[in-house]
KOLMIMAR-372838 format. One record per residue: chain; residue in three letters; x, y, z of N, C-alpha, C in turn; residue number from 1. Coordinates in nm, 3 decimals. Each point is the difference from the previous one (the first is absolute). Last residue first. Layout:
BEGIN
(site "A", "ALA", (X, Y, Z), (X, Y, Z), (X, Y, Z), NUM),
...
% end
This chain:
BEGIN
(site "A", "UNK", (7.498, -12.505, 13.198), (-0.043, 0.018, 0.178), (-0.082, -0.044, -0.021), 212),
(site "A", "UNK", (0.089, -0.013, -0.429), (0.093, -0.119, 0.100), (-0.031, 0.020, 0.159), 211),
(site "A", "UNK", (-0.208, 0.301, -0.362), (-0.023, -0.138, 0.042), (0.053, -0.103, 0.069), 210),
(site "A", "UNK", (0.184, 0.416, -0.081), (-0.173, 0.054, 0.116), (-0.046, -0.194, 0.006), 209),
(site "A", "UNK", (0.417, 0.064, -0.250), (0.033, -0.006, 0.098), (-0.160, 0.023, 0.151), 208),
(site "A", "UNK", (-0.008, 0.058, -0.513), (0.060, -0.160, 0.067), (-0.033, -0.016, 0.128), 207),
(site "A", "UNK", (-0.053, 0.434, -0.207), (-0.166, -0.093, -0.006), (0.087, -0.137, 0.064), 206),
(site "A", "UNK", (0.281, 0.309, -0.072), (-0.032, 0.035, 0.155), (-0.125, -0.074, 0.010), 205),
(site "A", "UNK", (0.261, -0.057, -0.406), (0.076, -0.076, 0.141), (-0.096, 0.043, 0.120), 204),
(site "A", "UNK", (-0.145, 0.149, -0.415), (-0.013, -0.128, -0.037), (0.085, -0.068, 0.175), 203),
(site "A", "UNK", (0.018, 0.471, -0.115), (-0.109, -0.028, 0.059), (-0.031, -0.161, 0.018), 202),
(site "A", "UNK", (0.360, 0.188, -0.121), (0.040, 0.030, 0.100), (-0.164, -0.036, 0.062), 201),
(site "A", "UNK", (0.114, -0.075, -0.433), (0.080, -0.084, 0.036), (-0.017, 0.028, 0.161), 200),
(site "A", "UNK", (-0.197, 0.291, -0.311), (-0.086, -0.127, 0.018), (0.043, -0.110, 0.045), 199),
(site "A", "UNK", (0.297, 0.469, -0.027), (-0.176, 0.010, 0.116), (-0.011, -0.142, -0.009), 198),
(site "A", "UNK", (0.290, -0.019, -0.283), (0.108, 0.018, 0.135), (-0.151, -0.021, 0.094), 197),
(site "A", "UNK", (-0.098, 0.079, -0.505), (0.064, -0.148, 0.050), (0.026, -0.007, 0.164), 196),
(site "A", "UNK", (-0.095, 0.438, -0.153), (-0.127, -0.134, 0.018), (0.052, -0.076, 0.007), 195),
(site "A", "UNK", (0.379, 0.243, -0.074), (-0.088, 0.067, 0.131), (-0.119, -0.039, -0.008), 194),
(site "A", "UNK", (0.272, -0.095, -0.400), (0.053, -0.036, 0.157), (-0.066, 0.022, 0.094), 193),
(site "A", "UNK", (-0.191, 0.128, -0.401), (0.022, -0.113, 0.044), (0.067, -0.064, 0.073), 192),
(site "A", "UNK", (-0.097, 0.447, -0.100), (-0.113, -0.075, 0.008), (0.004, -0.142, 0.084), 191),
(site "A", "UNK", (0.403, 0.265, -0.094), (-0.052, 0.056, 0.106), (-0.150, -0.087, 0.061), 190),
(site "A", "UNK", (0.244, -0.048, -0.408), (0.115, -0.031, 0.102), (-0.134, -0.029, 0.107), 189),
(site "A", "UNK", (-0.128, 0.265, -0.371), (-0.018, -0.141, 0.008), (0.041, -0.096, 0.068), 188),
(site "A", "UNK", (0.146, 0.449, -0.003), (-0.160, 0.010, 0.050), (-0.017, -0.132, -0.009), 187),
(site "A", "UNK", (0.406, 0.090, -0.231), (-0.015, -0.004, 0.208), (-0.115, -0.031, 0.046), 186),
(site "A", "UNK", (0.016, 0.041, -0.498), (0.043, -0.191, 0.075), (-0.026, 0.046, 0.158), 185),
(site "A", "UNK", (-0.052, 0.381, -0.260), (-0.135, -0.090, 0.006), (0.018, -0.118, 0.093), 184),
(site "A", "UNK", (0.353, 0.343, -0.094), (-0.072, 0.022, 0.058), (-0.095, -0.120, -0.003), 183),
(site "A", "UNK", (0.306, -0.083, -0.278), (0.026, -0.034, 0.115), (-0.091, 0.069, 0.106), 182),
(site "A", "UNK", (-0.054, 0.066, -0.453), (-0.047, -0.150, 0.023), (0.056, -0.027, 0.151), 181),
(site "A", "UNK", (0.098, 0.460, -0.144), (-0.195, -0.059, 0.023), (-0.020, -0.143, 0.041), 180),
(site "A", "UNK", (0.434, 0.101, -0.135), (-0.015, 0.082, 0.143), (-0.133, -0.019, 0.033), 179),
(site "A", "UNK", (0.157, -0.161, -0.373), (0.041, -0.092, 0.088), (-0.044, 0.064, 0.135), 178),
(site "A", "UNK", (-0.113, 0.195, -0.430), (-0.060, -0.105, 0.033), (0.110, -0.049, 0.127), 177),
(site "A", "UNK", (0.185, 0.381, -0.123), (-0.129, 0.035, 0.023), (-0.121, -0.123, 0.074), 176),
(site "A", "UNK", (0.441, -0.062, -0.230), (0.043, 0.059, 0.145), (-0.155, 0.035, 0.050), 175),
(site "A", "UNK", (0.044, -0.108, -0.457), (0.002, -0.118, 0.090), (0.028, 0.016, 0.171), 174),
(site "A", "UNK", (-0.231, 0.402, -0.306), (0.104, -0.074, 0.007), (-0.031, -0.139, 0.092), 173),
(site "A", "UNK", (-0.372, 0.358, -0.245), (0.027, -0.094, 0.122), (0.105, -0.052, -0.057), 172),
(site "A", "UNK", (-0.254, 0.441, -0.166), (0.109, -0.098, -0.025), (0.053, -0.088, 0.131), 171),
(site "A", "UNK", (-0.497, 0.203, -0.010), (0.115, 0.031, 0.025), (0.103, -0.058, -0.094), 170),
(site "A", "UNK", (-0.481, -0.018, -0.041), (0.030, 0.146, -0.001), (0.132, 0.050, -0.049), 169),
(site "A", "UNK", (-0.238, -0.415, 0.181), (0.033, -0.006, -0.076), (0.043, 0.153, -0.089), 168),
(site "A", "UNK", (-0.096, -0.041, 0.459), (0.146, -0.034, -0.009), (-0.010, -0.032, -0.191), 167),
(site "A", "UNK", (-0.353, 0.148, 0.263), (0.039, 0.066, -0.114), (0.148, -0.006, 0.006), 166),
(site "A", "UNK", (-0.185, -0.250, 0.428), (-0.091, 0.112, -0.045), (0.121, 0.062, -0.092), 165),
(site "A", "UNK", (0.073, -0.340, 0.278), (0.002, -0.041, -0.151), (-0.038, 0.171, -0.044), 164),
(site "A", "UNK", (-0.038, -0.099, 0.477), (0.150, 0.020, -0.019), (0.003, 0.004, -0.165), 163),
(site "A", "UNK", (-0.472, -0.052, 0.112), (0.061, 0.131, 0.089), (0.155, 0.021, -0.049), 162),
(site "A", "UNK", (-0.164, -0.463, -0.052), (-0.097, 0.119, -0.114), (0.056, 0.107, 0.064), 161),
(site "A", "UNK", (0.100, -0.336, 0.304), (0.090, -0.001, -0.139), (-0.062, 0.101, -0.109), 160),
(site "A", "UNK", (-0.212, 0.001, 0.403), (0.085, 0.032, 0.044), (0.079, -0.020, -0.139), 159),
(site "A", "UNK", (-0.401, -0.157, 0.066), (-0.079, 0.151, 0.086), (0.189, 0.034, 0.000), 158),
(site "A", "UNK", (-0.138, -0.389, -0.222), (-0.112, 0.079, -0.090), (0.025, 0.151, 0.122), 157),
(site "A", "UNK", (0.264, -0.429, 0.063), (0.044, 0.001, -0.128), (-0.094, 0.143, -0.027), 156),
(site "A", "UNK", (0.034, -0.122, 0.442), (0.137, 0.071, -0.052), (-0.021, -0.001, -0.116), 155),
(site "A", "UNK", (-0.387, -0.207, 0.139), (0.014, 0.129, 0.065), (0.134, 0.087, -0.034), 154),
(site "A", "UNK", (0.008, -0.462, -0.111), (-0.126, 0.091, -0.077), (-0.002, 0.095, 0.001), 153),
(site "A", "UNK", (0.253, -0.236, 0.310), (0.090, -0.017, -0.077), (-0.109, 0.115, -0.106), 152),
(site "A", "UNK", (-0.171, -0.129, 0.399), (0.098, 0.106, 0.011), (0.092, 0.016, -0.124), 151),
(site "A", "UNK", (-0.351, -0.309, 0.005), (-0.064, 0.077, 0.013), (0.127, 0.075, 0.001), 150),
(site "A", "UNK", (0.134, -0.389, 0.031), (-0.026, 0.036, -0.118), (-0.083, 0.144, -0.039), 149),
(site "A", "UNK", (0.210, -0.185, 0.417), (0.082, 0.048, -0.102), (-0.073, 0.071, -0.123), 148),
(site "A", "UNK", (-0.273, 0.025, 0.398), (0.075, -0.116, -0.033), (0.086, 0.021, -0.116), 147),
(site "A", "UNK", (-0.208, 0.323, 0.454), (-0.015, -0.059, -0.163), (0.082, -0.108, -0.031), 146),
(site "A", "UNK", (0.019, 0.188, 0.393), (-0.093, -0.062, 0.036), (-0.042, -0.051, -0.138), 145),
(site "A", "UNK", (0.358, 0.289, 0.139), (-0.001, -0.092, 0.087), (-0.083, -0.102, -0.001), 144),
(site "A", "UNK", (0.011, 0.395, -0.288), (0.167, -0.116, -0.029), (-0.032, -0.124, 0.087), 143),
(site "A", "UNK", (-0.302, 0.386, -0.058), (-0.046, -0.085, -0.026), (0.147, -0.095, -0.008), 142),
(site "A", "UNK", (0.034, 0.461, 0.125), (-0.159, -0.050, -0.014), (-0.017, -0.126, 0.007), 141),
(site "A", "UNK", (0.427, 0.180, -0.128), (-0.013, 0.024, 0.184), (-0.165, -0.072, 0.035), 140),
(site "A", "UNK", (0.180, 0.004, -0.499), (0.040, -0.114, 0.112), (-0.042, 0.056, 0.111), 139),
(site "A", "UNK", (-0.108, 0.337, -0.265), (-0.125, -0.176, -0.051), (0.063, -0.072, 0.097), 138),
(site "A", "UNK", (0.244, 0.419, 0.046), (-0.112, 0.020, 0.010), (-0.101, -0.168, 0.014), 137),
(site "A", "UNK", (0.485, -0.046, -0.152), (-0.050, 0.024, 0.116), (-0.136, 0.039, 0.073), 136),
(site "A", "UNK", (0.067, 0.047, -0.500), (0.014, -0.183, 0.043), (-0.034, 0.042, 0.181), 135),
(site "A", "UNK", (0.064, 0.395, -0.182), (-0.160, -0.047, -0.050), (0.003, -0.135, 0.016), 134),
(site "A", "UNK", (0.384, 0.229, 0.041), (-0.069, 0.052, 0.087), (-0.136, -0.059, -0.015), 133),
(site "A", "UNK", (0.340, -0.131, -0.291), (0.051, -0.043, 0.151), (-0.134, 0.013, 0.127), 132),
(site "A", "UNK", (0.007, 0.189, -0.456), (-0.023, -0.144, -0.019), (0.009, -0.064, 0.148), 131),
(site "A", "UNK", (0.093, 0.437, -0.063), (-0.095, -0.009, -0.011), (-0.079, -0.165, -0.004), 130),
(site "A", "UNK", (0.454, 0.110, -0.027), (-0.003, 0.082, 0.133), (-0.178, -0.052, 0.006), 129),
(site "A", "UNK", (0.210, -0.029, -0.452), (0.002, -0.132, 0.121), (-0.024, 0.026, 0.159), 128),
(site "A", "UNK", (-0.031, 0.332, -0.362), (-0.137, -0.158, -0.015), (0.034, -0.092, 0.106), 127),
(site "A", "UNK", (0.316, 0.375, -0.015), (-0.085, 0.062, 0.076), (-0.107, -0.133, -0.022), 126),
(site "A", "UNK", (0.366, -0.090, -0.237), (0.055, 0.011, 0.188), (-0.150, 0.059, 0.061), 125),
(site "A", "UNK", (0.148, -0.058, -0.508), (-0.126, -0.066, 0.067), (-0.021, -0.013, 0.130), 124),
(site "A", "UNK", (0.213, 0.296, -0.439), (0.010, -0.014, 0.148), (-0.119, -0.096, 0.066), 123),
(site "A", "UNK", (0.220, 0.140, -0.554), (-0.105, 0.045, 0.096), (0.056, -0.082, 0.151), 122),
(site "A", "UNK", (0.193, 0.252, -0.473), (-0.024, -0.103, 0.062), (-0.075, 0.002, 0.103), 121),
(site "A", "UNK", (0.289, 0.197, -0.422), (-0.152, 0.033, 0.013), (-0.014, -0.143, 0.130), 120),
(site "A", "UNK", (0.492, 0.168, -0.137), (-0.095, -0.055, -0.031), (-0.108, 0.018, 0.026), 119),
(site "A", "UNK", (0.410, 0.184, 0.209), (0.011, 0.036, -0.127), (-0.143, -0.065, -0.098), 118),
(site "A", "UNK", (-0.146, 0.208, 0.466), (0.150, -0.078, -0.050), (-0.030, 0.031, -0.151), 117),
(site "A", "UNK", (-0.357, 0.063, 0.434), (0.069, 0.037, -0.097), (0.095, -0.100, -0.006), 116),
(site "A", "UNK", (-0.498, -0.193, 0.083), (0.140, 0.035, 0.110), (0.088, 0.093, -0.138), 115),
(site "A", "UNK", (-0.601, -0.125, 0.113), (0.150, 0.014, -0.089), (0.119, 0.068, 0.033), 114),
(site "A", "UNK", (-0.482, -0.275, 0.164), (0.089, 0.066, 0.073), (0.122, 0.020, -0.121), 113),
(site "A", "UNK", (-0.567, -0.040, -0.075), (0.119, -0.063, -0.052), (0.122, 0.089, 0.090), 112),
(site "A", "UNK", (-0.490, 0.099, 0.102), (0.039, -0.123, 0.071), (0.132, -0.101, -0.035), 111),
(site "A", "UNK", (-0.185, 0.445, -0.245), (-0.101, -0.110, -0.013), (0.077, -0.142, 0.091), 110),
(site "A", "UNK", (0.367, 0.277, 0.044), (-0.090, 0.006, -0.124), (-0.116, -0.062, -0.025), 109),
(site "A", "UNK", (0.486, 0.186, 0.311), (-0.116, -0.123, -0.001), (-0.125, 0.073, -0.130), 108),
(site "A", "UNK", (0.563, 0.065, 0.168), (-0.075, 0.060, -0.030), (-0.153, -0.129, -0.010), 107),
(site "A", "UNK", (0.571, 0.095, 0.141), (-0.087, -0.075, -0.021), (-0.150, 0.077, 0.017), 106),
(site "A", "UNK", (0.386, 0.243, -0.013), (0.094, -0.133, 0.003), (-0.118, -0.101, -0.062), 105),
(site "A", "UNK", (-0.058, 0.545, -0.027), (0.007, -0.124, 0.103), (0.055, -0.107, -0.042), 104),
(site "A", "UNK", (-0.067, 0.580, -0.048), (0.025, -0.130, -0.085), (0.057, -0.091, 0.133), 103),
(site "A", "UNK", (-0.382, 0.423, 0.048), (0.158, -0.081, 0.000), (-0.014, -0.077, -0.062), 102),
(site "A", "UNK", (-0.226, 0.464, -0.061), (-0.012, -0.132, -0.010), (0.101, -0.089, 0.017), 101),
(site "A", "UNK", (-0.172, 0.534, 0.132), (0.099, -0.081, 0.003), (-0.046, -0.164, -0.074), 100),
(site "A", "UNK", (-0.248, 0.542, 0.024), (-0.016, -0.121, 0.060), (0.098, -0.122, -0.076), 99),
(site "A", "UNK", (-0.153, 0.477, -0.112), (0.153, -0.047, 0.034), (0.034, -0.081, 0.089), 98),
(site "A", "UNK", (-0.401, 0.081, -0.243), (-0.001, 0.075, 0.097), (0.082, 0.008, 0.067), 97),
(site "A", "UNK", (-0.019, -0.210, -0.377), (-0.025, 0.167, -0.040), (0.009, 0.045, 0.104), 96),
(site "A", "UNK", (0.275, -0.438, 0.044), (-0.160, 0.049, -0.106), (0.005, 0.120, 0.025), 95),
(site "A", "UNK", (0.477, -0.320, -0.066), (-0.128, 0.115, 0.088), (-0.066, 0.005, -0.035), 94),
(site "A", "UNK", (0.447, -0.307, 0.042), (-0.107, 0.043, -0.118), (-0.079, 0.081, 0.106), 93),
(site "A", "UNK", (0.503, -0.151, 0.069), (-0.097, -0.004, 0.042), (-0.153, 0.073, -0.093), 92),
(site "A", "UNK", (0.557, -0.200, -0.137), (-0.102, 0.114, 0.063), (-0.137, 0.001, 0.049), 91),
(site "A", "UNK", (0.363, -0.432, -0.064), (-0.073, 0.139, -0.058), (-0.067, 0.080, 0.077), 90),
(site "A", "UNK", (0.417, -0.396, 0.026), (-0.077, 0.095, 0.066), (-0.058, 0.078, -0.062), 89),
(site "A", "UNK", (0.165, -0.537, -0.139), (0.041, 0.177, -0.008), (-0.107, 0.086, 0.064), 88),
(site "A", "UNK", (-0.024, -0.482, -0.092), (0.067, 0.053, 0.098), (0.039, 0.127, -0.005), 87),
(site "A", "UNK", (-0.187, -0.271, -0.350), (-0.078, 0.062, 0.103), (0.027, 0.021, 0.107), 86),
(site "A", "UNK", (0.116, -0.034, -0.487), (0.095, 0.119, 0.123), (-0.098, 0.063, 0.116), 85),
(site "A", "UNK", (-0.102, -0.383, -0.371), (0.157, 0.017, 0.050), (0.033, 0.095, 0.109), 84),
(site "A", "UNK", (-0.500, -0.145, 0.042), (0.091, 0.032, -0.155), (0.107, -0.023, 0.046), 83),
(site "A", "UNK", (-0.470, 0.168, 0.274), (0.119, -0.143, -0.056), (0.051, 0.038, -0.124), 82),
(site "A", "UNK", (-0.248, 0.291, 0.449), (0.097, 0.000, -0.108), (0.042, -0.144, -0.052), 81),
(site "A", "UNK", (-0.406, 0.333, 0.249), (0.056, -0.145, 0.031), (0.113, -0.031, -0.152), 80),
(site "A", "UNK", (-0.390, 0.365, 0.353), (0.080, -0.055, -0.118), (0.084, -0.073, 0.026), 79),
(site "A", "UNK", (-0.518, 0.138, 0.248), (0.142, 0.010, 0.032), (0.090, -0.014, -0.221), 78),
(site "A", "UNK", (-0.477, 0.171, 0.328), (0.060, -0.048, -0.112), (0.150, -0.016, -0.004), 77),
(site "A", "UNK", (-0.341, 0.077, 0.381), (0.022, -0.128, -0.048), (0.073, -0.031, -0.142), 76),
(site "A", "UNK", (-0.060, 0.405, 0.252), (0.037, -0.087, 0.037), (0.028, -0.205, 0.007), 75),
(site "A", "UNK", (-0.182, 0.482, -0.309), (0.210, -0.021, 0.093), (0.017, -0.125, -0.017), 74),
(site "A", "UNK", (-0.462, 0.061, -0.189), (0.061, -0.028, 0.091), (0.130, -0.008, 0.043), 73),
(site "A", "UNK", (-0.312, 0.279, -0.473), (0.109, -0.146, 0.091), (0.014, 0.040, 0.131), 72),
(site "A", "UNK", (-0.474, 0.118, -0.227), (0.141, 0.092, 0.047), (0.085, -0.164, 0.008), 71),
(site "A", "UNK", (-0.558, 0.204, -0.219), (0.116, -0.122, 0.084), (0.150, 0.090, 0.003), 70),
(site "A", "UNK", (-0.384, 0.186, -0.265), (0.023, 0.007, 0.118), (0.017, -0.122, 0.111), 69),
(site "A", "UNK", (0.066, 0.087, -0.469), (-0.123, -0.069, 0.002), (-0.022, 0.011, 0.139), 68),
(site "A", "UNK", (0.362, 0.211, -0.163), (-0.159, 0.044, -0.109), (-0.088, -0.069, 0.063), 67),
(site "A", "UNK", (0.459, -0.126, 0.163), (-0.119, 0.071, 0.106), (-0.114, 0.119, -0.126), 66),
(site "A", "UNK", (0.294, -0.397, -0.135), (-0.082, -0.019, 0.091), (-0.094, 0.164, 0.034), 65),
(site "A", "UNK", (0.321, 0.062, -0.353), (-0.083, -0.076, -0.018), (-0.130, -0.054, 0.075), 64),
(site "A", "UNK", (0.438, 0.210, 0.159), (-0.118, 0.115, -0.085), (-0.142, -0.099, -0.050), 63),
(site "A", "UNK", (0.337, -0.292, 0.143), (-0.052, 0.081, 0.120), (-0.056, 0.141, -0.033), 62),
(site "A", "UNK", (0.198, -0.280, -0.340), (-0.094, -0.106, 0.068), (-0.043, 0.085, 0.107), 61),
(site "A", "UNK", (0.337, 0.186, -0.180), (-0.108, -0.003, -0.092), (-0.114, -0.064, 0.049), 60),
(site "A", "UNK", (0.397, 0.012, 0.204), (-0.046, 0.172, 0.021), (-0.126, 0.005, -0.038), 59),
(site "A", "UNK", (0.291, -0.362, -0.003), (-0.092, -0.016, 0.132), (-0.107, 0.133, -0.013), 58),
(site "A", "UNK", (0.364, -0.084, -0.350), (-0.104, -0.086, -0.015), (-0.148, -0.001, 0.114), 57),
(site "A", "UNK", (0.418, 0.226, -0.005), (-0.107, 0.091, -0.105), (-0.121, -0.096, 0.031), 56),
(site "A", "UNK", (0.344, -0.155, 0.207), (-0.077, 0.103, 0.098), (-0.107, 0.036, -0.083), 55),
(site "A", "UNK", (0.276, -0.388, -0.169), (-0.114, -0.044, 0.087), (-0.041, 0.177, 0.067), 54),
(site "A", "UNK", (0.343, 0.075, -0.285), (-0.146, -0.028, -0.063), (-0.076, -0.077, 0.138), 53),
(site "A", "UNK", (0.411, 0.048, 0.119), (-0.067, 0.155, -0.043), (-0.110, -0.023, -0.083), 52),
(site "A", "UNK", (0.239, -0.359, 0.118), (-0.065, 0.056, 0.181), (-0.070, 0.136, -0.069), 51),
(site "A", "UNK", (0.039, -0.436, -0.347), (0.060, 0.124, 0.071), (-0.044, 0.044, 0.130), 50),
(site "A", "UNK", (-0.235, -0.340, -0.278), (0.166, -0.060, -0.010), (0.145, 0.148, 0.049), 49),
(site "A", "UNK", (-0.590, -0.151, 0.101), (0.082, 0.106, -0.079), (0.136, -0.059, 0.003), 48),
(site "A", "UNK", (-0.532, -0.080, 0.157), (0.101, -0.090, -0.013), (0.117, 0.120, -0.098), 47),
(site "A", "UNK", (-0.448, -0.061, 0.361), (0.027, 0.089, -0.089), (0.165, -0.032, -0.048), 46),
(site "A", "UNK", (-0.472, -0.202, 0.220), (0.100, -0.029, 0.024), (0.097, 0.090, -0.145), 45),
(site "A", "UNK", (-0.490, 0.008, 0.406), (0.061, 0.015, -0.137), (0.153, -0.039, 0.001), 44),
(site "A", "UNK", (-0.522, -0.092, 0.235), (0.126, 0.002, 0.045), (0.072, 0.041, -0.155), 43),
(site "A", "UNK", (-0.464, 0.049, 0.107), (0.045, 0.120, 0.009), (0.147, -0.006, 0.043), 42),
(site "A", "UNK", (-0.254, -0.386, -0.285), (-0.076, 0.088, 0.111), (0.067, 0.140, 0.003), 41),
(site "A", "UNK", (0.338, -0.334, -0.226), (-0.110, -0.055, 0.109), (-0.104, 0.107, 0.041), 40),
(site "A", "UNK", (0.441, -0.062, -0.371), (-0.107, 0.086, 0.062), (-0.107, -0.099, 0.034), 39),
(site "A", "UNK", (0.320, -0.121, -0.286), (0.052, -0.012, 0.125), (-0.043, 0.094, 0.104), 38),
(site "A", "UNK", (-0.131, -0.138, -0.465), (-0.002, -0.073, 0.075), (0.075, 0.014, 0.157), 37),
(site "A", "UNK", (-0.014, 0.352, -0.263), (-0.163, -0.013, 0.025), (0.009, -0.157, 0.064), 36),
(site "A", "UNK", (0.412, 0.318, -0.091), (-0.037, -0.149, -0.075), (-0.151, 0.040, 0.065), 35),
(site "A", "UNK", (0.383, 0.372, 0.007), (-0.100, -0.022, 0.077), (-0.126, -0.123, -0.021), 34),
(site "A", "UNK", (0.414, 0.075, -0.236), (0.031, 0.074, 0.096), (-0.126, 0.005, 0.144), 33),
(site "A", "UNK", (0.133, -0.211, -0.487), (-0.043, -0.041, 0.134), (0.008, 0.061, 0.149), 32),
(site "A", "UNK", (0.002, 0.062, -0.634), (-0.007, 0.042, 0.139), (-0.091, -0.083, 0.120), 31),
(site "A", "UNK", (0.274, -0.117, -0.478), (-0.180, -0.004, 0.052), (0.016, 0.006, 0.170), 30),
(site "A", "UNK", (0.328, -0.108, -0.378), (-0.077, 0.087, 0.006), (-0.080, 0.053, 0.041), 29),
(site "A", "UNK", (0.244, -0.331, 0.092), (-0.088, -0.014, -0.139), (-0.042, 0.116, -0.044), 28),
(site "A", "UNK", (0.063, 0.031, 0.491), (0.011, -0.160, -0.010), (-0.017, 0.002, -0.188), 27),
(site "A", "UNK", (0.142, 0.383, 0.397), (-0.082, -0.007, -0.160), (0.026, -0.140, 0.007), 26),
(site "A", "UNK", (-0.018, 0.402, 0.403), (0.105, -0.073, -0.049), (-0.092, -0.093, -0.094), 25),
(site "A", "UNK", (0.005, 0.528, 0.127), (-0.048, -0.117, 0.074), (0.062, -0.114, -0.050), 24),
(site "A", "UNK", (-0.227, 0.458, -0.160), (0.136, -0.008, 0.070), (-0.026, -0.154, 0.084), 23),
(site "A", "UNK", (-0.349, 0.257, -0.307), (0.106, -0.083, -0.110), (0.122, -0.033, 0.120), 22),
(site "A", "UNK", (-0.477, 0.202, 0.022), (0.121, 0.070, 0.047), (0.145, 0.000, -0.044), 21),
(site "A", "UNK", (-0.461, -0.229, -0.027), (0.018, 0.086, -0.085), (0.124, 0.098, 0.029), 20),
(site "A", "UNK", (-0.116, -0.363, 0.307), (0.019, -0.074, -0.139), (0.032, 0.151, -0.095), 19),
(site "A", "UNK", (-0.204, 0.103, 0.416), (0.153, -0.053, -0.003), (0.049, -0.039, -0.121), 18),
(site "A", "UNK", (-0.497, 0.107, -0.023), (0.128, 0.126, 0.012), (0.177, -0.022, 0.024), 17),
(site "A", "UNK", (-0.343, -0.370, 0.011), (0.006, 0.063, -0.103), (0.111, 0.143, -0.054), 16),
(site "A", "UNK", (-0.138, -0.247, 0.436), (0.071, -0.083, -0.086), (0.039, 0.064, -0.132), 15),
(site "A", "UNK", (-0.299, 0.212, 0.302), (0.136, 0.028, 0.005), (0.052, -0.056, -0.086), 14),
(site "A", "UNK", (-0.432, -0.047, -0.083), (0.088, 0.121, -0.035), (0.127, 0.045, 0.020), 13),
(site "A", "UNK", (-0.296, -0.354, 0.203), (0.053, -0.045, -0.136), (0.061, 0.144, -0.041), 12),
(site "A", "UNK", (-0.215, -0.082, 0.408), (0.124, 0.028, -0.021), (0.060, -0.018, -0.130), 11),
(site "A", "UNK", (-0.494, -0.041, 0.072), (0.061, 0.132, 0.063), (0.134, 0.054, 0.009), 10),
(site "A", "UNK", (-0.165, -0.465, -0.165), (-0.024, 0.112, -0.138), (0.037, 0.185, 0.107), 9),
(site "A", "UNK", (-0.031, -0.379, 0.303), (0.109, -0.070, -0.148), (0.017, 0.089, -0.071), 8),
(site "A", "UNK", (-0.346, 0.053, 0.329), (0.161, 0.016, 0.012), (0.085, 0.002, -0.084), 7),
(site "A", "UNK", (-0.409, -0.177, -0.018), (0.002, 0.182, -0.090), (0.145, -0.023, 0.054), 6),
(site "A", "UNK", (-0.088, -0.374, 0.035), (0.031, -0.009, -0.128), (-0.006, 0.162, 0.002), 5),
(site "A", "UNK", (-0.059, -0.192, 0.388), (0.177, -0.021, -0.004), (-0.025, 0.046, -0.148), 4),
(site "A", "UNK", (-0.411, 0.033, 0.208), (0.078, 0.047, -0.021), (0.144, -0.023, 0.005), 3),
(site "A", "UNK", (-0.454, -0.158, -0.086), (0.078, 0.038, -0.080), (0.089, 0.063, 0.043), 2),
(site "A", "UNK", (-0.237, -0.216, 0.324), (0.063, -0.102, -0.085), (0.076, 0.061, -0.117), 1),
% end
């Protein structure tokens, strides 16, 4: 049970050492280069307004880790450019072991999908892939034999929570809500055309058993 808290205090040194480095980018004064709110466990998010400081910056954090004998992952660490000149091609960053980090288009975070450009923005294409997949799952089970209201419940507690997940996180545009609100309506399309149609198809074949 204690341990997410030694954890907590095992990496607290990096945080520290980055911060004392001074390279990175300043809100007030007040270095954010490595926020503590944006540290999860052993996920980190290292923030620099340069390609040549984000390296110093990687250099530090990765002398840092392996004191405590942890290492970065290549392969899962990627980079990610917004600002004005996030179209411009940079150089590729390295760790010590002259292991490569690409820069990507779109990147994921504690389950947040963040897209480059000139703005800070996020991506909901992968929640809705998920939203889709977890309605189908509940409808294939039970579509045929549940009743709206049960299937409607089931979409509100095992499928809309999943697509929402730390959208308050995000900056949601009106382009954002219409695309969610239109994902949901299909599924709602779907509920209710397709029971109505079954109880119409069952209501005629109960007629028709009685009329023979």
């Amino acid at each position: 049970m204690l341990s997410p808290y030694f954890f907590a205090i095992f990496v607290d040194d990096i945080v520290n050492k980055i911060l004392d480095c001074n390279i990175g980018c300043y809100v007030r004064h007040m270095c954010v280069s490595v926020f503590k709110l944006f540290m999860y466990a052993d996920d980190i998010i290292l923030l620099c307004p340069s390609v040549d400081g984000l390296q110093r910056l990687l250099r530090v954090c990765e002398r840092a880790i392996k004191e405590i004998d942890m290492k970065i992952n290549a392969s899962k660490t990627v980079c990610m450019r917004i600002g004005p000149r996030s179209d411009a091609k940079c150089a590729s960053l390295t760790l010590s072991n002259g292991a490569q980090l690409m820069w990507v288009d779109t990147c994921k975070y504690l389950g947040v999908h963040f897209v480059r450009g000139r703005y800070f923005r996020c991506t909901f294409e992968d929640a809705k892939k998920k939203f889709f997949s977890s309605f189908n799952a509940v409808y294939s089970k039970i579509g045929r034999f549940a009743s709206e209201e049960v299937v409607v419940n089931l979409l509100d507690t095992k499928c809309i929570a999943p697509m929402l997940y730390g959208i308050e996180a995000c900056p949601v545009t009106s382009r954002h809500k219409h695309s969610l609100d239109f994902t949901v309506t299909r599924v709602f399309m779907k509920i209710l055309c397709v029971l109505r149609v079954m109880t119409l198809c069952w209501s005629v074949i109960i007629s028709l058993v009685f009329c023979l």
